[in-house]
N, CA, C and O of each residue as an XYZ file, in Angstrom:
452
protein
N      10.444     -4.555    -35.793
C      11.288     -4.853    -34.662
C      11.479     -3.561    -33.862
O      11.272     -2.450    -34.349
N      11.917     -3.791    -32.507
C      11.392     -2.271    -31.769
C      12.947     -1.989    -31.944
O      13.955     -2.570    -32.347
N      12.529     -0.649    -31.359
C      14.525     -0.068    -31.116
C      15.263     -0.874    -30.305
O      16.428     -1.176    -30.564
N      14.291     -1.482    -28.724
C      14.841     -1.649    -27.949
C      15.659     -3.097    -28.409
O      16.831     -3.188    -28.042
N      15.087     -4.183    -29.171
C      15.243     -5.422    -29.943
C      16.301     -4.607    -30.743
O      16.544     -3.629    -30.036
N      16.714     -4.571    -31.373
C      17.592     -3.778    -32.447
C      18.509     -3.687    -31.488
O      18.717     -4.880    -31.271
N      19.012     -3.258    -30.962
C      19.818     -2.385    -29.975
C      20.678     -3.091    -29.208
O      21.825     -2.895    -28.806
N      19.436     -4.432    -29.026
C      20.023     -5.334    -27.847
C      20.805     -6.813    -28.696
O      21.786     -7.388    -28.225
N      20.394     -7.057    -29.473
C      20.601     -7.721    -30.443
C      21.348     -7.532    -31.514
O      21.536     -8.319    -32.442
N      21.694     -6.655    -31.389
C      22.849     -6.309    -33.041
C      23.896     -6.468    -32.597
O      24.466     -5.841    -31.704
N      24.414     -7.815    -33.535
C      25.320     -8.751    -33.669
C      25.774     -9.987    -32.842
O      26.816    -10.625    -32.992
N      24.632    -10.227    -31.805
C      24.841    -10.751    -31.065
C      24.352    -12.115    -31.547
O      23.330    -12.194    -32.229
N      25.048    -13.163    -31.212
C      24.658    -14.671    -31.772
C      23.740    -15.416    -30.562
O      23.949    -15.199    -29.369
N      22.669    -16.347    -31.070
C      22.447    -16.907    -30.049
C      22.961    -18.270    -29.190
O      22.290    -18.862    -28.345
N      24.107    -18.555    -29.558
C      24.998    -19.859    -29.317
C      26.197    -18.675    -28.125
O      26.633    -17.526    -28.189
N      26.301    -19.968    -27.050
C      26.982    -19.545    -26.029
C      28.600    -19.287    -26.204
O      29.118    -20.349    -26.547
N      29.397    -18.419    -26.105
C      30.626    -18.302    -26.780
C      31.647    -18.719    -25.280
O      31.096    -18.304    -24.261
N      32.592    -19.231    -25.094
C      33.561    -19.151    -24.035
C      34.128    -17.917    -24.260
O      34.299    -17.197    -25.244
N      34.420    -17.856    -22.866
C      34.748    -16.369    -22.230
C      36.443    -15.985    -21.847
O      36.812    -16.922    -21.139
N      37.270    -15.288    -21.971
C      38.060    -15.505    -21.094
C      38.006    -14.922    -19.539
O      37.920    -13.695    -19.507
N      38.034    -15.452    -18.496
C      37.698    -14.870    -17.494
C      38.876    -13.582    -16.896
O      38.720    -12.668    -16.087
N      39.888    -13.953    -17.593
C      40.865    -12.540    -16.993
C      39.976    -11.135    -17.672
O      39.767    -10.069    -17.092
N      39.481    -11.587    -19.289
C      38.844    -10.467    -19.494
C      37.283     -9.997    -19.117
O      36.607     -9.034    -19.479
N      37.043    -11.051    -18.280
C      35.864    -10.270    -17.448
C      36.307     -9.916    -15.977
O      35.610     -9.046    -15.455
N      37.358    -10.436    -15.190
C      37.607    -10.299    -14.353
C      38.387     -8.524    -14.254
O      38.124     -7.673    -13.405
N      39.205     -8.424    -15.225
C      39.950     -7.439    -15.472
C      38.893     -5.661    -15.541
O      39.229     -4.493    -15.345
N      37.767     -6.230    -15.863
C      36.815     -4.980    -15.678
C      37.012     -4.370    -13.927
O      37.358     -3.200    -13.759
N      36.865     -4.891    -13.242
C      36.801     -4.470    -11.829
C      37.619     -4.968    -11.268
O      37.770     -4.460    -10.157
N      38.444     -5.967    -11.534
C      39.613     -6.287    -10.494
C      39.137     -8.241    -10.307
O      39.805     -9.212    -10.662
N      37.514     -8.195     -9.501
C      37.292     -8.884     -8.917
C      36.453     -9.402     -9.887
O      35.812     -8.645    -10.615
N      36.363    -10.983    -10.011
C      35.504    -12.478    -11.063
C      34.107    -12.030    -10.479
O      33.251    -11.492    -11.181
N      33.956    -12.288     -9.188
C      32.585    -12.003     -8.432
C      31.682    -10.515     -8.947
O      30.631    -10.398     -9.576
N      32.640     -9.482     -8.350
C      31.871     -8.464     -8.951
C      31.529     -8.435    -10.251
O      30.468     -7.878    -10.533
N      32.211     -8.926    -11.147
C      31.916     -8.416    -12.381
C      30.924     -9.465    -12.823
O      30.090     -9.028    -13.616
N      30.801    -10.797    -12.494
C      29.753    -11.456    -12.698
C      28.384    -10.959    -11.745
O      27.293    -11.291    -12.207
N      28.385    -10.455    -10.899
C      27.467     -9.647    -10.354
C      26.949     -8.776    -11.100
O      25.828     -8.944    -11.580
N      27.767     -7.562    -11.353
C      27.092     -6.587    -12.679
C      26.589     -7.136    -13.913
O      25.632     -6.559    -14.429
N      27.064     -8.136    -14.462
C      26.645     -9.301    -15.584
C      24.909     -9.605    -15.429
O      24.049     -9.415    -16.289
N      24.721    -10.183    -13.914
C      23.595    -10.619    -13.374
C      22.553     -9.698    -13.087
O      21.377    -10.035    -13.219
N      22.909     -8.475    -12.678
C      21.921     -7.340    -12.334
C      21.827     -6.635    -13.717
O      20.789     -5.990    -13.863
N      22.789     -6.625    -14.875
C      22.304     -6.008    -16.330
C      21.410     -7.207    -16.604
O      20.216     -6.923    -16.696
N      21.702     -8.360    -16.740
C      20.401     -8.970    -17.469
C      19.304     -9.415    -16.847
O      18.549    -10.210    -17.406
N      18.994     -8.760    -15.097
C      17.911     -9.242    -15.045
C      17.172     -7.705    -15.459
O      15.977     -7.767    -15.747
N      17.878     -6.260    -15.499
C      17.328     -5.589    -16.353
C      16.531     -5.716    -17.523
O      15.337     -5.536    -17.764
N      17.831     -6.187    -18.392
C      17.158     -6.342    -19.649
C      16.018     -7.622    -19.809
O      15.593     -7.609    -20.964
N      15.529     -8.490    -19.167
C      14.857     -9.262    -19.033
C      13.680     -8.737    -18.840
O      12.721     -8.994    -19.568
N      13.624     -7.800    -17.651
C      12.240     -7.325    -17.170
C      11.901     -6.339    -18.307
O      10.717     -6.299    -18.640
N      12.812     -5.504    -18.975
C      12.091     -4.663    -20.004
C      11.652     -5.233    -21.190
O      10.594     -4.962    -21.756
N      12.656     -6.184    -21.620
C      12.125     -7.616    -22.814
C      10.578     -7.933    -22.128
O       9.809     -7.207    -22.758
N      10.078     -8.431    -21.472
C       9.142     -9.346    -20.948
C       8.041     -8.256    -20.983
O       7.015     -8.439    -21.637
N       8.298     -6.909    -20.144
C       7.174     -5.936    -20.835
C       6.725     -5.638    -22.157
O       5.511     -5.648    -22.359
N       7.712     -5.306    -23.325
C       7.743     -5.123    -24.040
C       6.726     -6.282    -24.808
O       5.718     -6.360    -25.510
N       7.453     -6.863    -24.336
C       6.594     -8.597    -25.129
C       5.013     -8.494    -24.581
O       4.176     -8.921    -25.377
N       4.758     -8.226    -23.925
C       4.065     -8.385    -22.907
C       2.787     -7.527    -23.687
O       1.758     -7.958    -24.207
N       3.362     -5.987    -23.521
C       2.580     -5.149    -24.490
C       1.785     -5.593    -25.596
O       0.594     -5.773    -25.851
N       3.013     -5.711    -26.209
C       2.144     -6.488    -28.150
C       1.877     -7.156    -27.757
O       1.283     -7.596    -28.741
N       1.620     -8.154    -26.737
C       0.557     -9.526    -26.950
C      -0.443     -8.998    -26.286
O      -1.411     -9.740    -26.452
N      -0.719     -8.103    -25.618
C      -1.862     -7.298    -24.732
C      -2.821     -6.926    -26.056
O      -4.047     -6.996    -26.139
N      -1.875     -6.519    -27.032
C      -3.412     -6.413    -28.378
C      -4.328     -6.970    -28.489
O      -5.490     -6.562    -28.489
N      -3.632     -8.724    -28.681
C      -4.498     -9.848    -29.332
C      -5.103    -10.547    -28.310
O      -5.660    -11.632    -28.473
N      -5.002     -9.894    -27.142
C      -5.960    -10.730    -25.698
C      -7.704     -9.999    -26.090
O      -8.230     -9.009    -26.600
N      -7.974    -11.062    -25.552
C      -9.590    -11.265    -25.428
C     -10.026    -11.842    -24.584
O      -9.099    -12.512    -24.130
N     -11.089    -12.069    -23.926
C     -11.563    -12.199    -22.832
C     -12.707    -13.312    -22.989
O     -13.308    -13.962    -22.134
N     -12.786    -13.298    -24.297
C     -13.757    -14.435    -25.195
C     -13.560    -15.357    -26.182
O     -14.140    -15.765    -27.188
N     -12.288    -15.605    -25.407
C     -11.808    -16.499    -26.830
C     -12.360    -18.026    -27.160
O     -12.552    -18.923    -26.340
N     -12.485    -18.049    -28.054
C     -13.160    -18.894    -29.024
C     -11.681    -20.108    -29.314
O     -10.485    -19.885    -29.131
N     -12.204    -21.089    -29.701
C     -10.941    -21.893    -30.741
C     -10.940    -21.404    -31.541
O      -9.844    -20.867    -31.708
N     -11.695    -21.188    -32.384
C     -11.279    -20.699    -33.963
C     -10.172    -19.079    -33.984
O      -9.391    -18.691    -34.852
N     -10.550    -18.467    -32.663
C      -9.676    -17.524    -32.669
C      -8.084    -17.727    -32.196
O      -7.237    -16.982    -32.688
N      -7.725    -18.681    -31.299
C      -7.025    -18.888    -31.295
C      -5.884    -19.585    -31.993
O      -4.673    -19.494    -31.794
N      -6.593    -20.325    -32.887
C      -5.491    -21.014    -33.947
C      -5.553    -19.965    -35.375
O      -4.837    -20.324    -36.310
N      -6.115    -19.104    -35.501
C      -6.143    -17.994    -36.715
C      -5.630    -16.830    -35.958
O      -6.291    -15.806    -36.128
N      -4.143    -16.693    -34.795
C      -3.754    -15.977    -34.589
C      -2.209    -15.625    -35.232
O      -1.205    -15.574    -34.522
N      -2.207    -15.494    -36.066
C      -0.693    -16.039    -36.152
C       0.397    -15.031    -36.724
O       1.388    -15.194    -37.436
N      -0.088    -14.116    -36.228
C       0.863    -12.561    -35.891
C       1.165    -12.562    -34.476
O       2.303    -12.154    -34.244
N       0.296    -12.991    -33.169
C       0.801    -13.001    -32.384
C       2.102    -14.263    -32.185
O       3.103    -14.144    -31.479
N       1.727    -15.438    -33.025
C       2.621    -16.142    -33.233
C       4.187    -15.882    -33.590
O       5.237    -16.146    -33.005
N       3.917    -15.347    -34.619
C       5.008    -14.636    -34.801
C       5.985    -13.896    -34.085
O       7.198    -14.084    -34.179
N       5.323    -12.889    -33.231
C       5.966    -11.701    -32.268
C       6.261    -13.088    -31.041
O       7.041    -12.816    -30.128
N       5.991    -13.702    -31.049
C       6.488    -14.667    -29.661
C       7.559    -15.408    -30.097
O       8.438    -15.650    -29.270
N       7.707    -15.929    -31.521
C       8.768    -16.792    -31.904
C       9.869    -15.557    -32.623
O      10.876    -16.075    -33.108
N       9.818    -14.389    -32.718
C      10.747    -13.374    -32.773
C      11.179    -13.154    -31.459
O      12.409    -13.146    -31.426
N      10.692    -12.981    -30.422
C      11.415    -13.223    -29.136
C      12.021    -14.163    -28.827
O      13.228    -13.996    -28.654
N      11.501    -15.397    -28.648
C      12.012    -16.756    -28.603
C      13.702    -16.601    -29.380
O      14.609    -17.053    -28.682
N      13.976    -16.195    -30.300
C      14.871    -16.344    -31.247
C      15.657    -15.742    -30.693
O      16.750    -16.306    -30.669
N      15.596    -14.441    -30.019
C      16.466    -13.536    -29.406
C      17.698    -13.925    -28.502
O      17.804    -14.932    -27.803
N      18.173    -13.391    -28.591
C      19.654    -13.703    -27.742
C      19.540    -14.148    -26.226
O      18.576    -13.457    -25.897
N      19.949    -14.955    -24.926
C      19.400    -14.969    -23.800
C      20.309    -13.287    -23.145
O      21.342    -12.625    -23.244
N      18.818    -13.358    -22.405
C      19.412    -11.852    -21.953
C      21.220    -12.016    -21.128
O      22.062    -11.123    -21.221
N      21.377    -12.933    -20.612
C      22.510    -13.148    -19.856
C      23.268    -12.874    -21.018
O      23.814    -11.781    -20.866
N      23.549    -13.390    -22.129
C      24.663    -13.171    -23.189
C      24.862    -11.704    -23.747
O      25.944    -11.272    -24.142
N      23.448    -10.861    -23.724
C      23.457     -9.481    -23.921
C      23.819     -9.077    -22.971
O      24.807     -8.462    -23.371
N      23.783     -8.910    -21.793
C      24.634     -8.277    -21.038
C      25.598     -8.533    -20.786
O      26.175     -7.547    -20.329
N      26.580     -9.915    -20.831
C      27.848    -10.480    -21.116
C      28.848     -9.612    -22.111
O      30.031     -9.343    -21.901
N      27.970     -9.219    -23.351
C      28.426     -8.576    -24.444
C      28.287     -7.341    -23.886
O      29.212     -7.111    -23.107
N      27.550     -6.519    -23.970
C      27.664     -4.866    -22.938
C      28.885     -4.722    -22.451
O      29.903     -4.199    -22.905
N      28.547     -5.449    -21.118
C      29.507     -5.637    -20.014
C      31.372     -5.465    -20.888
O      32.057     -4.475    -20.629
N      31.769     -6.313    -21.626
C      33.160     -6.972    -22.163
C      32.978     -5.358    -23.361
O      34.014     -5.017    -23.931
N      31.988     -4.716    -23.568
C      32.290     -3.770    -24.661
C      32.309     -2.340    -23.959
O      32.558     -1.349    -24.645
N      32.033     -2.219    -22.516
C      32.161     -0.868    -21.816
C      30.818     -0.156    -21.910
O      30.662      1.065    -21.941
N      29.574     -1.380    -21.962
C      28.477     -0.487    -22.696
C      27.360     -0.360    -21.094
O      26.196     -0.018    -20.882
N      28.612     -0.892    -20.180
C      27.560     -0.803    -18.991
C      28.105      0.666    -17.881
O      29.115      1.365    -17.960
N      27.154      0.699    -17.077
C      27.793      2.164    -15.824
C      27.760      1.298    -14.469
O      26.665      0.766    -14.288
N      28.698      1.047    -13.504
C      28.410      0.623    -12.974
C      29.267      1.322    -11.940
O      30.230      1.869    -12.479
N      29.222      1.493    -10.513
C      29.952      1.435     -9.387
C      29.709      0.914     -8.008
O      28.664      0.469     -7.535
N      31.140      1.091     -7.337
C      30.970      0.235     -5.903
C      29.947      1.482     -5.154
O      29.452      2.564     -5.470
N      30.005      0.378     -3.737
C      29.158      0.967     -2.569
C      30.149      2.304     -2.295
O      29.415      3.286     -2.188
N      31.576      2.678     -2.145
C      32.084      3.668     -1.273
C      32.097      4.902     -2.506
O      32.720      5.955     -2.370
N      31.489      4.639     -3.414
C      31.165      5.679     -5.073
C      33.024      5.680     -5.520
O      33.849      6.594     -5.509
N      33.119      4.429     -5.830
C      34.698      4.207     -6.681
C      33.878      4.229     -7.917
O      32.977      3.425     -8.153
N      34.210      5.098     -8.609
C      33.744      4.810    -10.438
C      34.331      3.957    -11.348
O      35.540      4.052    -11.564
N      33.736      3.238    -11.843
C      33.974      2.329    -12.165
C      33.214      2.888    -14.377
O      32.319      3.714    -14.556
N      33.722      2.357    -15.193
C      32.677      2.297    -16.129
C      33.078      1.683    -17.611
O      32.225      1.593    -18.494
């Protein structure tokens, strides 16, 4: 499992939890913004998940594939249904976000973090 999987995933469940919204709202003041920062961390973590994934399956590509190679793959199988399993990125950054694990600030540089 990579660091970045580890990292993003430790302790995180994959079942959707209710939220209280004062305590996401209460990060910045404003429901909007802070579901905004919510939305721009996980389309982060999405695009680096999807490379990542992306990579290790770049091993087992071929350019000649056969049937027989494709159903006797089943390490790449694996690394796809270990992703699959993973948390949705929206809930990892939900969790960040509510634990102070994000940096974020406004347009006029109010720090925020």
């Amino acid at each position: 499992m990579s660091k970045l999987r580890r990292q993003l995933s430790a302790g995180i469940t994959n079942n959707v939890e209710t939220r209280h919204l004062d305590d996401i709202k209460g990060k910045t003041g404003n429901l909007y913004e802070s579901i905004s920062i919510i939305a721009k961390r996980s389309n982060q973590i999405n695009i680096s998940l999807k490379e990542e994934l992306h990579n290790k399956l770049e091993e087992f590509a071929s350019h000649t594939d056969s049937l027989e190679e494709i159903h006797e793959n089943k390490e790449q199988i694996e690394i796809s249904r270990a992703y699959e399993r993973m948390p949705n990125p929206a809930l990892l950054a939900t969790q960040e976000f509510l634990e102070d694990k994000v940096y974020f600030r406004k347009g006029d540089d109010e720090l925020f973090s």
